[in-house]
DOMARNU-857717 format. One record per atom (N, C-alpha, C): x, y, z; atom name; residue number from 1; residue in one letter. Coordinates in steps of 0.02 Angstrom, whole numbers. Example, Ala and Ser with C-alpha at 12.3 -4.5 7.8 and 13.67 -1.06 7.14 Angstrom:
R      px      py      pz  site  pos  code
R     660    -284     390     N    1     A
R     615    -225     390    CA    1     A
R     660    -165     390     C    1     A
R     642    -112     354     N    2     S
R     684     -53     357    CA    2     S
R     645       2     394     C    2     S
//
This chain:
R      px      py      pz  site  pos  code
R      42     -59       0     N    1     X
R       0       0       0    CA    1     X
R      45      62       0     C    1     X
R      18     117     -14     N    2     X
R      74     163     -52    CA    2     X
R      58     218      43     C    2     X
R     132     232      67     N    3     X
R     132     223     120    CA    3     X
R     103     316     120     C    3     X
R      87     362      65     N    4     X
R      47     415      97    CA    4     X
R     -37     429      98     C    4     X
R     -42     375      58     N    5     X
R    -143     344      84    CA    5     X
R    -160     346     134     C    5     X
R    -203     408     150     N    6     X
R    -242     423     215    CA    6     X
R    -198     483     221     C    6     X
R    -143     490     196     N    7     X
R     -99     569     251    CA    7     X
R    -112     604     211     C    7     X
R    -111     657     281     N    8     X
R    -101     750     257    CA    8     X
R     -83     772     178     C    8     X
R      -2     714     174     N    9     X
R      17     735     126    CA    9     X
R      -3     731      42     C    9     X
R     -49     672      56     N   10     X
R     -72     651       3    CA   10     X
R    -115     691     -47     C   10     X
R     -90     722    -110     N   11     X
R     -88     763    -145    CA   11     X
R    -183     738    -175     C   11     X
R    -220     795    -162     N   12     X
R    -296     801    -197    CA   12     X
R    -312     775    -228     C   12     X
R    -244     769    -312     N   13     X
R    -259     720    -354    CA   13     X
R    -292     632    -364     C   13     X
R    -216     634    -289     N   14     X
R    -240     531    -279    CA   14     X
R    -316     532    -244     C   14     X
R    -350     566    -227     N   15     X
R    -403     553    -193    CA   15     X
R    -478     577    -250     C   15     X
R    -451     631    -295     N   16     X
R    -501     644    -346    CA   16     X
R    -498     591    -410     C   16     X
R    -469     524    -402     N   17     X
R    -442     489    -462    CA   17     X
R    -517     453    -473     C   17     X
R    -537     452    -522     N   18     X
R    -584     382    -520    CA   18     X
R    -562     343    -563     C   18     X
R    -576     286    -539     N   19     X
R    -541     230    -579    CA   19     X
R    -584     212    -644     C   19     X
R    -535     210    -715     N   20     X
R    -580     219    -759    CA   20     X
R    -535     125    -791     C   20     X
R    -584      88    -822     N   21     X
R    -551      39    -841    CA   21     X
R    -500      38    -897     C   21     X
R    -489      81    -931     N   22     X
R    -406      87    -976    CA   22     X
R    -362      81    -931     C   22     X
R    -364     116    -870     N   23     X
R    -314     131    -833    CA   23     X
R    -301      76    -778     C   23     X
R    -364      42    -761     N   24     X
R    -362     -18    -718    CA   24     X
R    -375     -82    -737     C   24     X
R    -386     -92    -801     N   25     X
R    -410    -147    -806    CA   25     X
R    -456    -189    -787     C   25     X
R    -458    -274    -793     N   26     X
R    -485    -315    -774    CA   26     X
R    -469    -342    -699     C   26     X
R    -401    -337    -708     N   27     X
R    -380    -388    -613    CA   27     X
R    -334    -324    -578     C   27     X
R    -315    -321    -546     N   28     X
R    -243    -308    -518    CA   28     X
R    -187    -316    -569     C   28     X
R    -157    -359    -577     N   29     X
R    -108    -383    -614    CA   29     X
R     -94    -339    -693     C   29     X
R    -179    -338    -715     N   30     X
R    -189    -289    -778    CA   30     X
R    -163    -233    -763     C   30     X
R    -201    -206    -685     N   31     X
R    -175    -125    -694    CA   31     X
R    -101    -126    -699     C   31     X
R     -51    -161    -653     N   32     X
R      10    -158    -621    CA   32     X
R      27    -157    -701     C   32     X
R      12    -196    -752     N   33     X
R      52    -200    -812    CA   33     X
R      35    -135    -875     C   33     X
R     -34     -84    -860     N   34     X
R     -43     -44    -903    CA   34     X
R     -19       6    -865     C   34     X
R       7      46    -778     N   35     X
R      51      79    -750    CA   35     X
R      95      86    -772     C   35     X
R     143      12    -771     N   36     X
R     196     -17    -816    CA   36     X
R     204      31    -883     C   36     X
R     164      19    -930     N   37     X
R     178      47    -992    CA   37     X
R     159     108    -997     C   37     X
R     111     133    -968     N   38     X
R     101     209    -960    CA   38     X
R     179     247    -905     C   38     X
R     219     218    -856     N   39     X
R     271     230    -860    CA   39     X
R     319     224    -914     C   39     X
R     334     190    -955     N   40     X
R     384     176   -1003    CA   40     X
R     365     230   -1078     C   40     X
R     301     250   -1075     N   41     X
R     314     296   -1117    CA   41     X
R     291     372   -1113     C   41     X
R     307     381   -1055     N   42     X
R     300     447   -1022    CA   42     X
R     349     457    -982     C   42     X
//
């Protein structure tokens, strides 16, 4: 778990996100691998 979930610090954005399925996929595993590539070409 991403250790500033729930804190102060945690920037507006991560909390205004809605999860849209391009971005999350079908399982877990999907998202971790389209993160993945949305890192690699950005």
């Amino acid at each position: 778990m991403c250790r500033i979930f729930g804190s102060d610090d945690r920037p507006d954005v991560c909390s205004q996100f809605t999860a849209e399925k391009w971005v999350c996929g079908e399982t877990g595993n999907e998202a971790l691998q389209i993160l993945d590539l949305l890192e690699q070409v950005t």
